[in-house]
Each structure stands twice: as C-alpha cells, then as structure tokens.
N, C-alpha and C positions, 0 to 999 in steps of 0.2 A: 402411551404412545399415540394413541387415536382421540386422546381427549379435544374438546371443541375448542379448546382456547388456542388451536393452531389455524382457527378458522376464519377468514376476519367476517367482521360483523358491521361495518363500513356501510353503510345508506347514501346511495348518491341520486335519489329521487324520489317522489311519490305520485300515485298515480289510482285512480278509480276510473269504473264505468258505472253509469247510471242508466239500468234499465227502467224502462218507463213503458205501461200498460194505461192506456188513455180508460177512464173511466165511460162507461154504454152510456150513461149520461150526461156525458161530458160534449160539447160545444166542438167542435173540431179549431172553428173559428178564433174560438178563446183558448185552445189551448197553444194555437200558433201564433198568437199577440202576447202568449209568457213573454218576459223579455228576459230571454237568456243570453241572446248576443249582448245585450247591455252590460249582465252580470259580468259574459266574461271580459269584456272591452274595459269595463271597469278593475279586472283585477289581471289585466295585463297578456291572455292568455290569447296567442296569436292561433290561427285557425290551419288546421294542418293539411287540408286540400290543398290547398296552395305553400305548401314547406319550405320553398324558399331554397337556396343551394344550400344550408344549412338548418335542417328542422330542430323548432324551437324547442326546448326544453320545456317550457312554460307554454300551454300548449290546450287546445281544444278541437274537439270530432266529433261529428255527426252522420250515426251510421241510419240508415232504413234499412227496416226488416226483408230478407227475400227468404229463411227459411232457418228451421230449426229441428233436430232430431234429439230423441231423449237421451240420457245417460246411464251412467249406473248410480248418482245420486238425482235424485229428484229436486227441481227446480223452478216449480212456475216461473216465478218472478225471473227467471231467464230464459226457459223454454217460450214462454209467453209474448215476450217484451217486443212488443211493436216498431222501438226505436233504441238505439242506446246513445247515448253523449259519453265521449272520453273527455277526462282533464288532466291534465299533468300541471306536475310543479316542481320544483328543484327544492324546496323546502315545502313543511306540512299548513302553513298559513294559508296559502291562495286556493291550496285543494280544501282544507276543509270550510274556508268563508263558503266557494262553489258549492259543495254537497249541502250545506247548512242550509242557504238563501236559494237553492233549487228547489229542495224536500222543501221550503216552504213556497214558494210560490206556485208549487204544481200540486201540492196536498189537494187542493178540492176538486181538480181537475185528470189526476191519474195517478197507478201504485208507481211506486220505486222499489225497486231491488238496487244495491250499494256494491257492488264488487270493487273492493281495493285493496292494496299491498304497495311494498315499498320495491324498488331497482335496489339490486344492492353489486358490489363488485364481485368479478367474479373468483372463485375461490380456484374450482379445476384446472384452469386455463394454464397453461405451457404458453411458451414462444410459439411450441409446430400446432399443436390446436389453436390456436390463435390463427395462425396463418393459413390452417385449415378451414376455421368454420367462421370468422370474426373478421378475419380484414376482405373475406371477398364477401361477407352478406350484402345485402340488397340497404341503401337507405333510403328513407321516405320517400317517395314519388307523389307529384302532384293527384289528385284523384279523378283524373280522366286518365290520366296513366294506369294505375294500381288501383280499379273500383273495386274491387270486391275482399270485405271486412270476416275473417272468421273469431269467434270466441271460442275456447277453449278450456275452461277450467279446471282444474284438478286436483287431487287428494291422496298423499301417500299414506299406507297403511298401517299401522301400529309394528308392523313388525320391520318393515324399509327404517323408521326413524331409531329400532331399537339396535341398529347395524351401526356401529361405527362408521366416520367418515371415510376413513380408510379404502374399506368394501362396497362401502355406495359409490366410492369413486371409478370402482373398476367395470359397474354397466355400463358406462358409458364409452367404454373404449371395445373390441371386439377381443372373444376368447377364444384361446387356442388348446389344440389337445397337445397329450405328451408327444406327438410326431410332426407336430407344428399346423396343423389342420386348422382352419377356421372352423369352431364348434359354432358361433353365433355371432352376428353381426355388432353388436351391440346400440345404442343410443346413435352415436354419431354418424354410424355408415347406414343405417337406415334412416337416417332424417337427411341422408346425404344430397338428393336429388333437390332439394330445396334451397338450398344454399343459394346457389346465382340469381333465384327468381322466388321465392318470398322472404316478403319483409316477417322479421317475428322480435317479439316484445314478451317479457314474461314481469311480471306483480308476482314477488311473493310473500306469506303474509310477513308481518313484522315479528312474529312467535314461531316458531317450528317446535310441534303439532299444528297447525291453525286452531284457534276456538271453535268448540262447536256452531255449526249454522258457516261456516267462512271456509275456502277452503287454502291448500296449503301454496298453490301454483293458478295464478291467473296467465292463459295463454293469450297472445293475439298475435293476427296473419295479416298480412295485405300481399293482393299479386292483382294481377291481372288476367283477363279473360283467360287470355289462352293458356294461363297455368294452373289455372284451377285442378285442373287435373292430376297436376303434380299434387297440389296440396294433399287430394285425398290419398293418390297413392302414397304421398310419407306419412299420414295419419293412417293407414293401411300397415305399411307396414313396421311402425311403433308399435300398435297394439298386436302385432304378431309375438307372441312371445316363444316361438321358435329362435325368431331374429332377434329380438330385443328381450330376455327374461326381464330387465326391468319393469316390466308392464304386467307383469304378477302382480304386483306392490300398490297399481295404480287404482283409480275409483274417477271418473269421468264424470261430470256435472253435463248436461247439455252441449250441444254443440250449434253455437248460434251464427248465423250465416247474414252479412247486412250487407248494402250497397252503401259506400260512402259518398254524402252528399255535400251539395258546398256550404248549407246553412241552416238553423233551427227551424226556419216555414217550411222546408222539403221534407221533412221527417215527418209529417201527417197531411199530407195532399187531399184538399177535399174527393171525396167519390165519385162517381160516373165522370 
C-alpha cells in the first residue's frame, strides 16, 4: 500500500550552484575577466536580479558571500565559498554545458564545490496545502527588492528513508493527541511565518538516498532586509524538534548566507 510507485517521479527542472573559492594566488583581476556572462548569454540563461514579471526558467545568479555557519555535515567547499553562481534549466543540456565550461575556465583560477538536483512535482500537495503554502508564496523579486540569498543544504537519515511514504507524509502536517490537543506543530505550521515573505527553492538529488559526498535536499531563500529575521526564526523553529520531530531524521550541511548581486565582476570586488 506504501509502495513508491504511487509516487510520481516527474522532473520538471534542473538546477546547481557553483561554489567557488578564489585560489591565494589567484589575480582577482583575472578571475573577473572569466567570462561567465558570455557562457551564459550564449546558452540562453537570463539573469535573475532583474526576473522580469515572469522568472525565467532558464536562468542564472550571482550571490557574494556576507556569511557562513557550520553544520552537522562538514563542508569546505560551501562553508568556504566566497561567491556562488546559480543556473537553472528546464532540461539537463544548458546546465550541464554551464557546470562543464565553468569548472574549466575557472580550474587555474579558483576550487568549485557543485551542489545540484533536479525540481521535481510535488507529490504531498492537496488543493487546501496548495492553497496554504503554494499559491500565496513569494515569486522572484528583482534584487534590490529581495538581496539577501541563503543556502541550506540537507540530508535525511537512513532511518527517515527506511519509513514508507505514507509516514513521512504525516510530519509535515501537525499531530494531535487522543483529546484533540495539538502534540506538535509539524513541518508546515512551523515554516508557516515564511510564507508571505520568503522566496524558497529546493534541488533534490535525482536518487533518494543521495550518493555519498551529495546531499538529499538542496535548500535556497531570498527575502529581504527586513525579513531576515523571519528566515532565522522559521529555520529556529524547524530544527526544534519539539515542534517539528521531523528534524530528528535531518543532518545540515552549512548554512551559507550571500548578497545577491547584478553580475559576475560584483562577486570578487578588488580590496581596500
């Protein structure tokens, strides 16, 4: 009755970020003459600071670092990353030419860390969740609107994937005792305060488990100043597992904090 094949498995995008750690050797100068706008101009990829009343599918981002804290899995290459570029695609051709003809043009000049997954449909979704959590979220704002980018990674545990889907479905709704009592919030009423005011994006990988080294949930945010503060309170209280038990289950990669910029020379600004 819980078997997967009630699950659909439907891909309706792809999508990575490319963290990048400029090499102590490295030229600042030369690393902001890559021409990455070129790559992506050339393979169609409209730039998302400016989104347009309709954000593109096909799509590229340019975050600068303002801050990073560790996780429960360890991370250089994202703890570290000085800059990240996003790319989206609607199919897997234009993302991976981008990741291919990046990793080389930046190899002598800086590391790459690769985080990507696929969009896929959603599975949980009802009509009244829908109408709860989906038709009033936030979409893209231009980025003088919504500066501020968070990363979020994540990894459910051997024992979350060994649960039918059934049971995994019921964190995310709230649990009640036998006298009708709210025992715990769940997934959605505690991510609730984010709703009207941040943007969220999740990658997941294309496998569930993810392969080692990858994880199973790529998160990303956008809001604006004066919500930031929301962000941390619903990342607050997610990992309360009072409110949310599903965050028993979870393993946290970094949490990477950037300013989104208009274009690839803002992401390494000469010093003093």
């Amino acid at each position: 009755m819980e078997g997967h094949e009630f699950l659909t498995r439907e891909i309706i995008g792809y999508g990575a970020y490319i963290c990048l750690t400029h090499s102590r050797a490295a030229d600042l100068a030369a690393l902001r003459a890559v021409p990455i706008p070129a790559l992506a101009e050339r393979l169609g990829l409209r730039n998302e600071f400016e989104p347009g009343e309709t954000p593109p599918r096909d799509s590229v981002a340019f975050l600068r670092r303002r801050d990073a804290a560790p996780g429960d899995i360890a991370d250089d290459g994202l703890r570290e990353a000085e800059a990240v570029v996003h790319v989206a695609s609607k199919t897997p051709g234009p993302l991976d030419a981008f990741c291919t003809e990046a990793a080389r043009l930046l190899e002598p000049l800086a590391r790459t860390r690769v985080l990507r997954g696929v969009a896929r449909a959603k599975n949980f979704t009802g009509a009244a969740m829908h109408n709860f959590a989906y038709a009033r979220a936030v979409v893209q704002q231009p980025g003088a609107v919504m500066p501020n980018a968070f990363l979020v990674p994540m990894s459910k545990s051997a024992a979350w994937w060994a649960k039918g889907w059934m049971e995994r479905h019921t964190y995310f709704l709230p649990r009640y005792d036998d006298q009708g009592r709210m025992a715990s919030e769940g997934h959605a009423l505690a991510a609730a305060a984010g709703i009207p005011c941040l943007l969220r994006r999740t990658y997941r990988s294309a496998v569930e488990p993810a392969p080692e080294g990858d994880y199973d949930f790529v998160n990303y945010f956008e809001c604006a100043d004066a919500d930031v503060a929301t962000f941390h309170q619903v990342v607050s209280r997610l990992r309360d597992v009072g409110r949310n038990p599903e965050w028993r289950f979870v393993r946290e990669g970094p949490t990477w904090q950037g300013r989104r910029v208009a274009g690839w020379s803002e992401l390494f600004p000469p010093s003093g």
